[in-house]
C-alpha positions, 0 to 999 in steps of 0.5 A, spaced: 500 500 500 502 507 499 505 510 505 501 515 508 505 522 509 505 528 514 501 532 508 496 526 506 489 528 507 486 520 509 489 517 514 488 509 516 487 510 524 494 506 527 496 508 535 498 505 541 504 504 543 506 500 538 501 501 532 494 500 529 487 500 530 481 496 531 474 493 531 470 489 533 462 487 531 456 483 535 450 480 532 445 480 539 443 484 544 440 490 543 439 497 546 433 498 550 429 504 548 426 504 556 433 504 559 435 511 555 430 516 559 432 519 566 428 516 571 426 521 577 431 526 574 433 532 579 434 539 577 440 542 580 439 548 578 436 553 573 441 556 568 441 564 564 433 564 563 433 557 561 426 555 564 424 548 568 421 545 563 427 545 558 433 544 564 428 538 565 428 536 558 437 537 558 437 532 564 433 527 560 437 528 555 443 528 558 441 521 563 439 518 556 446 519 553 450 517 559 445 510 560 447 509 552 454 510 553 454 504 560 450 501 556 454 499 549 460 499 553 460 491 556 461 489 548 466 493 546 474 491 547 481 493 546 485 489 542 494 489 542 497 485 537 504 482 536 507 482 530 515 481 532 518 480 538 526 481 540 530 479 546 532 485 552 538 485 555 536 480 560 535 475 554 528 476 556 524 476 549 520 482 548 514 485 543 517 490 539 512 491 534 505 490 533 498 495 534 492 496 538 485 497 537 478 497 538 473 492 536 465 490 538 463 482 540 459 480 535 457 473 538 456 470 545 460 465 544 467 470 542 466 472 536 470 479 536 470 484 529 475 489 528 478 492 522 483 487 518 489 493 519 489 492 526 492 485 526 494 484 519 502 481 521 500 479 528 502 472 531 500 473 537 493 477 539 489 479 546 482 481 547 482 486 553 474 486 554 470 492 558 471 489 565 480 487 564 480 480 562 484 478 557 483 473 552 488 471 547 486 470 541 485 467 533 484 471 528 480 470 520 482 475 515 479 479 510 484 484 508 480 487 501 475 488 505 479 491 512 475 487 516 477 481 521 474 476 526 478 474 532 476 469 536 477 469 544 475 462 548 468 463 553 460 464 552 456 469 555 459 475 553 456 481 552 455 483 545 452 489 541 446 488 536 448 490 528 443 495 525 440 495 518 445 500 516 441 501 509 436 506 514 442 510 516 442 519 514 445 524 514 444 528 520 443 522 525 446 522 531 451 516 533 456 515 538 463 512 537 466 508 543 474 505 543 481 506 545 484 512 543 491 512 543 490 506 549 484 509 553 479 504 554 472 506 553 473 513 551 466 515 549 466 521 543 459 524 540 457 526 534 453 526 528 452 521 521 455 528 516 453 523 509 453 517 507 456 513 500 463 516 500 467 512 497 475 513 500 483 510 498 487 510 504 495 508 502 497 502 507 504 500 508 502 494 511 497 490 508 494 486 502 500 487 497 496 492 494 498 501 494 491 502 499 486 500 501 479 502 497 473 502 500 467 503 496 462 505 501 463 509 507 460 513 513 462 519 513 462 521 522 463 528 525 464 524 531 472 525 534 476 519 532 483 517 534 489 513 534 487 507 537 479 508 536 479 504 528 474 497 529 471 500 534 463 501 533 460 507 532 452 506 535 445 510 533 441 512 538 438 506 540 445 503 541 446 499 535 452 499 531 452 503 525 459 502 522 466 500 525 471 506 525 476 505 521 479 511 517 480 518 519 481 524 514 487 528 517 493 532 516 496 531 523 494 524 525 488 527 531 482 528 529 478 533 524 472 532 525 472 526 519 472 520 519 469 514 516 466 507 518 465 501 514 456 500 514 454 495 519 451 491 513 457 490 510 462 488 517 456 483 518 456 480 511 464 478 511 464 477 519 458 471 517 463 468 511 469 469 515 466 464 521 462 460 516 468 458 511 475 461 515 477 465 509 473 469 503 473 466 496 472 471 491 469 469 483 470 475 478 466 478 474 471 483 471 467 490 471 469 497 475 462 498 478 460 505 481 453 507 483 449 510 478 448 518 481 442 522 482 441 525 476 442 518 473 438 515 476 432 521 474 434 521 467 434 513 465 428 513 471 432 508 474 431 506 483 438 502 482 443 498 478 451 498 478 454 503 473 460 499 469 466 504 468 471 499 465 471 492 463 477 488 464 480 485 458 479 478 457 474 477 463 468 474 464 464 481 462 469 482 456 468 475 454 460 476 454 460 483 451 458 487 457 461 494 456 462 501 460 457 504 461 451 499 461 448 498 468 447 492 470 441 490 474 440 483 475 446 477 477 442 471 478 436 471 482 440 478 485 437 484 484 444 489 484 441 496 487 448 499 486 456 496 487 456 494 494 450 489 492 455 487 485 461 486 489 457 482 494 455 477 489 462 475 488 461 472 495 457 468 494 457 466 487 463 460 486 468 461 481 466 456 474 459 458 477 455 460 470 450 466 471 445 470 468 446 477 467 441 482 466 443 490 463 441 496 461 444 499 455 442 505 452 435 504 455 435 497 452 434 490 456 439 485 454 442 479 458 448 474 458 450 468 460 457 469 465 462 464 467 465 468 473 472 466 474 477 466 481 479 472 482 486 474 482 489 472 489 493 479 492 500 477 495 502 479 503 505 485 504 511 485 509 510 492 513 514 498 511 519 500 516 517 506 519 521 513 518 524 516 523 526 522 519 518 525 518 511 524 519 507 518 516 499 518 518 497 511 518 504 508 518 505 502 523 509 507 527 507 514 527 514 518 528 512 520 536 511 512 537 517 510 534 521 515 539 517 512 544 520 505 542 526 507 542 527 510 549 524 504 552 528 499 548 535 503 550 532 504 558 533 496 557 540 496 554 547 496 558 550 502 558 556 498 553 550 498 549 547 504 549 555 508 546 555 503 541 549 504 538 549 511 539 557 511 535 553 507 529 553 511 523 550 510 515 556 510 510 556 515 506 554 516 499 558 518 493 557 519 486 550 520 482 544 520 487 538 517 486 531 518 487 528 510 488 523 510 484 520 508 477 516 512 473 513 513 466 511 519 461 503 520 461 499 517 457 491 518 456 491 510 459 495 512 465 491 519 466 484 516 466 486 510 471 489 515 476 484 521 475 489 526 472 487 532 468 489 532 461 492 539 463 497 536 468 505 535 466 509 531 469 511 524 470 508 518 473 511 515 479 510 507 478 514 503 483 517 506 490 523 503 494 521 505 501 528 506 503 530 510 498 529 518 498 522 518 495 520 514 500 523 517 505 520 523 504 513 522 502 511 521 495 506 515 493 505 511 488 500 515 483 503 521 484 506 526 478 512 529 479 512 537 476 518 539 477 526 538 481 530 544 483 524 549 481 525 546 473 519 544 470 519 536 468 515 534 462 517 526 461 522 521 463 528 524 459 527 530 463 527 527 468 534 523 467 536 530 464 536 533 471 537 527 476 545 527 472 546 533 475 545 531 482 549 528 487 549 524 494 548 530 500 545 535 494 539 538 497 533 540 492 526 541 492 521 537 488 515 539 486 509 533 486 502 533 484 497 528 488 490 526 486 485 522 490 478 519 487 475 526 488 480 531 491 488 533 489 493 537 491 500 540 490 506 540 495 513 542 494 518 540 498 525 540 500 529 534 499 536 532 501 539 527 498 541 521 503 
């Protein structure tokens, strides 16, 4: 996945003292409405001109959102996970890295639900629950998806009931309960700000691919940190709504944006996950999207997925479907939009042969479809965290990172500590380097990652993550517009003014970012180590 930088908007949410975030969902239980309105409540006193009745009705409200608060809080956890351990100076081994989170129980057997990114990597992962026991526990995965189900060895447990997320609107009010920077049950409110945002967070530690997509988020004013991802985030009525997994920030605190994973969906992948151990996805080969307002009223239509692009050779190529059609039907499914497309590649096996039904320029077609396996997405080792700047949604943010070191060297000798403090990295001679493989821009690579015909410049491919590029936060997608204040308008260019630049010259380079529905512009000062 891409790293994400100091100047990054999207942020996967990752704290603790190691790194990360989590979740957890529940299936039973369920707030009780009565249990919400304050009994007996007493006026202490009147405020300004406010009157008996409406300090009444603040007492009551005010009641209700603590007894909600005491109620969802049994059924939510914190979760540490391991993922590498180190002997100290006593030989004792030691966790040196890994992430902690939140989670929700989904089932009284222990069954917990927590974003895939709070224990991708861990070999070893405990379940703290309200009251302070810890559980370990086993974890099944569904990285594409960001969701995991860990399971801890119990009955009984309290759990906390999913809502029919397809009812959540935009100015309800919601509650979101985790473990913000390690401090369990920490209780924020707010409001649900819009629904249907669709979100690519780079993530340097996860499926093999640059970022995670996520093609159907809720978007929440309520204040999400470090340490709150797979935490859920509740209506009124103590239902989950959504698990908490990325924020929208520059520093890495919370900015009033955050987005959670719709309770229908973390549902649907938990019952696979527990069912089946992992999920096996068919492939149809389209790039679906939501059919938009406008869409909709023009072609007289209440859903349907958009086609935006056909792979070549796929199963949809082979059936000749083509961008632009809206498809319909898949099988017995209706398809209102491109969550219930994705869906039933779920549950439809790969050879499966199916009906597809569609609309091309308003007309009814179908065609017979033989799905085939997707692609399986290779594991990613994490990247190692950079101790020179600030990457959001990294493992290690660089405040944790000093928070590790210290701790490590407080175990060391004082032998130890001279040594290490008297290591230093050779320097490099010679032509510098930048570390990562670009290309000219051409109409494919420009619609593929959303860039203006207007836009000059190079296109960054592949990015060593111990090189300069890596260091100093550019992604891969990005546009480099210029080195040293000189315009770059292709790879001859670019080589042209990289001979000129040696190890230790300091330069600035100048890059363009887009992202699905925004961009921007930095300049930064690089120096070549």
């Amino acid at each position: 996945m891409k790293t994400v930088r100091s100047w990054t908007a999207y942020a996967l949410i990752a704290g603790g003292f190691f790194a990360g975030i989590a979740t957890v969902v529940s299936l039973s239980g369920g707030f009780k409405p009565e249990s919400a309105i304050a009994k007996g409540a007493t006026i202490g006193h009147l405020v300004g001109n406010t009157s008996a009745e409406e300090a009444t009705t603040l007492h009551n409200l005010n009641s209700s959102l603590v007894n909600l608060a005491e109620y969802v809080k049994p059924g939510v956890v914190h979760i540490k996970s391991v993922t590498s351990r180190a002997s100290d100076s006593s030989g004792k081994m030691v966790p040196i890295s890994g992430s902690e989170g939140s989670g929700f129980i989904y089932r009284k057997d222990g069954y917990v639900i927590t974003n895939d990114h709070v224990v991708s990597g861990a070999t070893e992962v405990t379940v703290v629950t309200s009251d302070g026991r810890e559980y370990k526990g086993t974890v099944k995965r569904a990285p594409e998806w960001d969701v995991a189900v860990v399971k801890i060895e119990g009955k009984d447990f309290p759990t906390l009931t999913i809502a029919d997320t397809r009812s959540v609107m935009p100015g309800q009010m919601v509650m979101a309960i985790g473990a913000p920077f390690g401090l369990e049950n920490s209780v924020t409110f707010g409001h649900v700000s819009a629904i249907k945002r669709e979100n690519r967070v780079p993530d340097s530690a996860i499926t093999g691919q640059e970022e995670r997509f996520y093609p159907d988020l809720i978007q929440t004013d309520a204040a999400i940190n470090v340490g709150n991802s797979g935490g859920p985030l509740v209506n009124i009525d103590g239902q989950v709504v959504g698990m908490n997994s990325s924020i929208y920030s520059k520093t890495g605190g919370s900015n009033g944006i955050a987005f959670a994973i719709p309770g229908n969906e973390v549902r649907f992948i938990a019952d696979i996950l527990i069912q089946k151990g992992k999920l096996v996805r068919s492939q149809l080969g389209v790039y679906p999207r939501d059919l938009k307002p406008f869409e909709k009223t023009e072609r007289k239509l209440t859903g349907g997925a958009y086609v935006e692009q056909v792979e070549p050779g796929s199963p949809a190529d082979k059936a000749g479907i083509k961008q632009g059609d809206i498809i319909s039907k898949i099988g017995s499914k209706t398809i209102e939009g491109q969550i219930d497309l994705r869906n039933s590649m779920l549950e439809l096996a790969p050879k499966t042969d199916v009906q597809i039904e569609y609309l091309r320029d308003g007309n009814s077609k179908s065609a017979k479809v033989t799905l085939e396996l997707a692609k399986p997405i290779k594991p990613r080792a994490p990247v190692t965290p950079n101790p020179f700047g600030g990457k959001e949604g990294d493992i290690f943010g660089p405040n944790d990172l000093k928070d590790l070191q210290d701790k490590l060297r407080q175990k060391m000798t004082p032998n130890q500590k001279q040594n290490d403090d008297e290591e230093v990295a050779p320097l490099k001679s010679g032509k510098a380097r930048l570390g990562v493989s670009v290309e000219n821009l051409t109409p494919e690579n420009r619609k593929r990652n959303n860039i203006p015909s207007s836009i000059r410049g190079v296109l960054v491919g592949k990015i060593d993550t111990d090189s300069v590029a890596g260091r100093n936060g550019i992604n891969s997608g990005d546009v480099i517009e210029a080195i040293g204040g000189k315009p770059i308008e292709n790879m001859d260019q670019l080589s042209s003014e990289m001979a000129h630049l040696n190890w230790g010259d300091h330069v600035s380079i100048k890059v363009h970012r887009f992202e699905k529905n925004s961009e921007m512009t930095f300049e930064k000062p690089i120096t070549f180590k």
